[in-house]
C-alpha positions as CSV (number, residue, x, y, z in Angstrom):
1,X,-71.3,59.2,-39.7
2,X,-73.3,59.4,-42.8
3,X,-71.7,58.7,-46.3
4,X,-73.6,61.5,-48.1
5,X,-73.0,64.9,-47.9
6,X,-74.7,67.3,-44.9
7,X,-74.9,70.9,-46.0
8,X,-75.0,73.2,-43.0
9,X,-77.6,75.3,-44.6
10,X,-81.0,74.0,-46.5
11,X,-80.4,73.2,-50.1
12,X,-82.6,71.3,-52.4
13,X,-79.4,69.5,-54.3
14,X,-77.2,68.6,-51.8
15,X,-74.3,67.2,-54.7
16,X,-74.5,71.0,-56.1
17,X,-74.1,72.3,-52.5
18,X,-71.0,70.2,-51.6
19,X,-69.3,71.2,-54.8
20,X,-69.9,75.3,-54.2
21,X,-69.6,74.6,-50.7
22,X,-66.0,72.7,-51.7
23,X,-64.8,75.3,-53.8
24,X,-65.7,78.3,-51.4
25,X,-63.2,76.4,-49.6
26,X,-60.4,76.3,-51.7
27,X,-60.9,80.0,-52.8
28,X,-60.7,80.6,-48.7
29,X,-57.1,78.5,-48.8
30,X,-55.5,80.2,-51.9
31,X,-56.3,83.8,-50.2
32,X,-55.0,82.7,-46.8
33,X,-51.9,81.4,-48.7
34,X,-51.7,84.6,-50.8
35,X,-52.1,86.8,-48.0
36,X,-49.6,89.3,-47.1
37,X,-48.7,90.0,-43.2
38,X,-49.3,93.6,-42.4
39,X,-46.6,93.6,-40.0
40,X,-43.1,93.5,-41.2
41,X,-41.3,90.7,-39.6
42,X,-38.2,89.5,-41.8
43,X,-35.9,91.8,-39.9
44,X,-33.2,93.9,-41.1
45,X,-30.7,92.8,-43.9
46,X,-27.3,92.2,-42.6
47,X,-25.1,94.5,-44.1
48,X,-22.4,93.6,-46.9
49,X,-19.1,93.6,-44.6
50,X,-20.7,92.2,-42.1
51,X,-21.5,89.1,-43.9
52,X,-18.4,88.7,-46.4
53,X,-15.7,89.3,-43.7
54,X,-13.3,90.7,-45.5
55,X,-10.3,90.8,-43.0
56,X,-11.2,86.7,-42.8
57,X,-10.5,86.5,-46.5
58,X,-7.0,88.7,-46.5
59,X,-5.8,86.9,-43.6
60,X,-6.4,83.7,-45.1
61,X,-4.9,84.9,-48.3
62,X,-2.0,85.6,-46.8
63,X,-1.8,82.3,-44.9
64,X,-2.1,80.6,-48.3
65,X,0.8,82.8,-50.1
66,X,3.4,82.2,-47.0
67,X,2.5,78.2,-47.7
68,X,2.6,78.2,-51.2
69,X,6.4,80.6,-50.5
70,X,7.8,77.4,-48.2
71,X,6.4,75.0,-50.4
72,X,8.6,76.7,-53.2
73,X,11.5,77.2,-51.1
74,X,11.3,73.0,-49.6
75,X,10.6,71.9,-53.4
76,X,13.9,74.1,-54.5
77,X,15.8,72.4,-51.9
78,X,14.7,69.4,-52.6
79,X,15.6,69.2,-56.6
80,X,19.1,70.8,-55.2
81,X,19.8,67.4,-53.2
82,X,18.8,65.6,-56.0
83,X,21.0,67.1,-58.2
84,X,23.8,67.5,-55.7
85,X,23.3,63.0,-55.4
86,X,22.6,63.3,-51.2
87,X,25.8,65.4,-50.4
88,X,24.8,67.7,-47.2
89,X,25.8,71.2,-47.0
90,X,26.7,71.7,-42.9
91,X,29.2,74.0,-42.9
92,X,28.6,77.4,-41.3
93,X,31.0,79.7,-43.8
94,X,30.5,83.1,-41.1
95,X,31.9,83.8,-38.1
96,X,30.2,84.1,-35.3
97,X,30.5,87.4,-33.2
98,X,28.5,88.8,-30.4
99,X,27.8,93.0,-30.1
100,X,28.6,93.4,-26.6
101,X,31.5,90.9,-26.3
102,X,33.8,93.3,-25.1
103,X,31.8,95.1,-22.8
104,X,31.5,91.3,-21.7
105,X,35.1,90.9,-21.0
106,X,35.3,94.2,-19.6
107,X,33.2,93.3,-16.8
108,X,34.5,90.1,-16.3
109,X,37.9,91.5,-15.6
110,X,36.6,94.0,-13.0
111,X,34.2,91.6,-11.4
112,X,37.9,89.6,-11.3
113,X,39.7,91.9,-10.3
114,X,37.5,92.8,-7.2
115,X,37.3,89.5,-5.9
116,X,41.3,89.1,-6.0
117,X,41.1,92.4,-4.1
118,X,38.6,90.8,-1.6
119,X,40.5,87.9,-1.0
120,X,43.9,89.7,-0.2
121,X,41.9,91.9,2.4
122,X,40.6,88.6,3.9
123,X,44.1,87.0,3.5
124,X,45.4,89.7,5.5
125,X,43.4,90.3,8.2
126,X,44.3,88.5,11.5
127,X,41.8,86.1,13.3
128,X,40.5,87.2,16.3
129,X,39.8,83.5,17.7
130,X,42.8,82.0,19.8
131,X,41.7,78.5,20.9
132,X,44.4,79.3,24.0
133,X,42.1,82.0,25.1
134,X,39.3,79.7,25.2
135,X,41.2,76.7,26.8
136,X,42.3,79.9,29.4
137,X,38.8,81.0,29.9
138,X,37.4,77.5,30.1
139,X,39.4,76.6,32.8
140,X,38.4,79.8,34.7
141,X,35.2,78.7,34.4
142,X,35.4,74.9,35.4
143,X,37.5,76.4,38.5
144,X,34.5,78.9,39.8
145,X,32.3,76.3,39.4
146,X,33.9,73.9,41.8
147,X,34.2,76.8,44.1
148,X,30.9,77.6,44.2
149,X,29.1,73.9,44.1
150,X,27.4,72.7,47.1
151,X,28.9,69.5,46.7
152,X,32.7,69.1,45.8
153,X,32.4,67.0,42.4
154,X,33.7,63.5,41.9
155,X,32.3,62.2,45.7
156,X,29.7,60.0,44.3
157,X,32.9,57.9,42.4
158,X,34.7,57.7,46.0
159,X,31.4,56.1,48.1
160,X,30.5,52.6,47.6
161,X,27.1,51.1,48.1
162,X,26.8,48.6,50.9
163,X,23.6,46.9,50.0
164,X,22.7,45.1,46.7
165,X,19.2,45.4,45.1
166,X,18.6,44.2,41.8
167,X,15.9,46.3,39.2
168,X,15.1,45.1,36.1
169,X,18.5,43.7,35.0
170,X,20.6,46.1,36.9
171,X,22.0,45.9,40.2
172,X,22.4,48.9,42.6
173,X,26.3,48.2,42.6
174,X,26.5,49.6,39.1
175,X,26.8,53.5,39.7
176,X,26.5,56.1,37.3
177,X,29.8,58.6,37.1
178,X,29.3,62.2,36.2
179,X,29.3,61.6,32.3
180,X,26.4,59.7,32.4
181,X,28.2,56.3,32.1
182,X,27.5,53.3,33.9
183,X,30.0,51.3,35.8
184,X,29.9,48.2,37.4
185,X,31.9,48.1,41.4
186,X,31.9,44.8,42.7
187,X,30.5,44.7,46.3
């Protein structure tokens, strides 16, 4: 690139052209700066309510007077220990009391009252279990069963093995009775 000036057009003083030329250019800038848009872009404006938030601002204002109402009340308490020198004030001076205490009671002695009445019925009343009746009825049974076995119980206790074979610890001379225990008969 040349150092000197080249003009786009013909010009006998090129110093003179680079200086209009130059401040064409600037003119061109400042009315593209200055320019206004023809379209409107900036938007609507938010409207006043909208952007303040009023409700925000009471609520918070309210917030701040219920503080600064404690802070009053803790700071009054706290000059009244001082002055009272540390004593502390416990004592409840009302009695305490409850709306529906006697309607309370009032069902507690009925609810009471019906379960003494319950128990007297079930005091009274006879049971209709009799262990002899079942001893009775057991021995019905154990009878009919004999009866009707194949095999008269108690025959397995009466015959005695006459060879001895030995499994795993265990001879055939031990014999099983019927209640499953395991006796040992000597040959």
């Amino acid at each position: 690139m040349h150092k000197s000036y080249q003009p786009l057009k013909a010009s006998a003083n090129r110093f003179l052209q680079q200086r209009w030329d130059q401040s064409s250019y600037e003119d061109h800038r400042d009315k593209v700066r200055e320019a206004k848009p023809v379209v409107d872009t900036k938007g609507f404006q938010t409207p006043a309510h909208i952007q303040h938030k009023l409700k925000k601002v009471q609520l918070q204002e309210e917030r701040m007077s219920i503080i600064e109402r404690d802070n009053h009340l803790l700071a009054s308490r706290l000059s009244a220990i001082t002055r009272s020198k540390g004593l502390v004030d416990h004592r409840n001076h009302y009695p305490q009391y409850s709306l529906n205490a006697q309607k309370r009671k009032e069902k507690l002695l009925q609810v009471t009252h019906e379960n003494q009445e319950i128990y007297q019925r079930i005091l009274t009343q006879k049971s209709d279990y009799r262990r002899e009746l079942w001893e009775d009825d057991w021995e019905k049974v154990k009878r009919r069963r004999d009866d009707i076995a194949r095999y008269p119980r108690g025959v397995t206790n009466k015959q005695k093995p006459t060879k001895v074979v030995k499994f795993c610890g265990r001879s055939s001379s031990e014999v099983e009775d019927d209640s499953g225990e395991t006796t040992e008969e000597e040959p």
